[in-house]
C-alpha positions in Angstrom: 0.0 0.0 0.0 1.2 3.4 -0.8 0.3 7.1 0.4 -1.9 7.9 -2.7 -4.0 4.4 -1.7 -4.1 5.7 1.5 -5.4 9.4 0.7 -8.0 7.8 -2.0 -9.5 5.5 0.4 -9.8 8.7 3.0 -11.0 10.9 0.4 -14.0 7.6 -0.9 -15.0 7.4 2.6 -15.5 11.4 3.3 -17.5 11.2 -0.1 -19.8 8.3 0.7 -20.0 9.3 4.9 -20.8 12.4 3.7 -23.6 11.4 1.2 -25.4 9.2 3.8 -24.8 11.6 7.0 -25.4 15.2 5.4 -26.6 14.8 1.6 -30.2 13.8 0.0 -28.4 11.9 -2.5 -29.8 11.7 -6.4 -33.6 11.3 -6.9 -33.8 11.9 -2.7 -32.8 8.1 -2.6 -30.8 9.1 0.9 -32.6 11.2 2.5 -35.8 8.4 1.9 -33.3 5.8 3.3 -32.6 8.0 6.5 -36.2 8.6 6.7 -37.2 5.2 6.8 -34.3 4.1 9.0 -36.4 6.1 11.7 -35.0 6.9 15.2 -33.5 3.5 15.8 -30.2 2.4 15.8 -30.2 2.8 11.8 -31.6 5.7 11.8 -28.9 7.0 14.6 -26.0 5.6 12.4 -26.9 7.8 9.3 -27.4 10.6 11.3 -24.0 10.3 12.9 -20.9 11.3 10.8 -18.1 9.6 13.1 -19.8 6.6 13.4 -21.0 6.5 10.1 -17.5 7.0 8.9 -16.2 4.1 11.2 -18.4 1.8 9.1 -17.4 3.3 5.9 -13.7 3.1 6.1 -14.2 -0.6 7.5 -14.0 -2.0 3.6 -11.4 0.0 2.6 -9.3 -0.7 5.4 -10.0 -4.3 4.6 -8.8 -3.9 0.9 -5.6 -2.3 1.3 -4.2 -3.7 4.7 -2.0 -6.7 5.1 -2.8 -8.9 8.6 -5.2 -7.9 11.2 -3.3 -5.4 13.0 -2.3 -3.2 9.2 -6.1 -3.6 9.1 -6.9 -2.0 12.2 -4.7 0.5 12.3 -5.8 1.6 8.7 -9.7 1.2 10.0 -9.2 4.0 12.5 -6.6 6.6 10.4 -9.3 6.0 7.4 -12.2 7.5 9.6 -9.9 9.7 11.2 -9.3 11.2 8.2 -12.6 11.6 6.7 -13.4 13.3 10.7 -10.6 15.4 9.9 -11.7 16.7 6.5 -15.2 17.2 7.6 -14.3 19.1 10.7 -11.8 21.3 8.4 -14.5 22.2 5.4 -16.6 25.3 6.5 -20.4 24.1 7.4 -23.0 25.3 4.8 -26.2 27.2 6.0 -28.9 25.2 7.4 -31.8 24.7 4.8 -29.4 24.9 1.8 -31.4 21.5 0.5 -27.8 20.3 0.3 
């Protein structure tokens, strides 16, 4: 695995945790996902951005690591990094229909 892997596989999971957590997606598929998710622990999971990217980096970190402990490690700085790009973008107004 090389640094470019590495900063794709941050960058795919900021994309696709941020489509579930903030975005309605095409057509309003996710928002009508989240919707019917509910308040349960689906629900709570889509609505959460760290979380959500926790189980978003889990595949990638599967793909590229080598043993258990590459894969672990990778897990954790995959979210991490997707936390840390969220947290660094400016917020956009509520009620943009983003």
């Amino acid at each position: 695995m090389d640094g470019v892997m590495l900063l794709a596989a941050i960058l795919a999971a900021w994309r696709v945790t941020h489509l579930i957590v903030v975005e309605d997606g095409p057509w309003n598929l996710v928002a009508r996902l989240r919707r019917h998710a509910g308040a349960g622990a689906w629900g709570d999971l889509m609505d959460c951005f760290y979380c959500t990217s926790l189980w978003v980096a889990a595949p990638f970190a599967l793909g590229l690591g080598d043993g258990w402990f590459a894969c672990a490690m990778l897990w954790l700085a995959i979210s991490g990094g997707a936390i840390i790009i969220d947290r660094a973008l400016p917020k956009p107004p509520e009620g943009d229909g983003s």
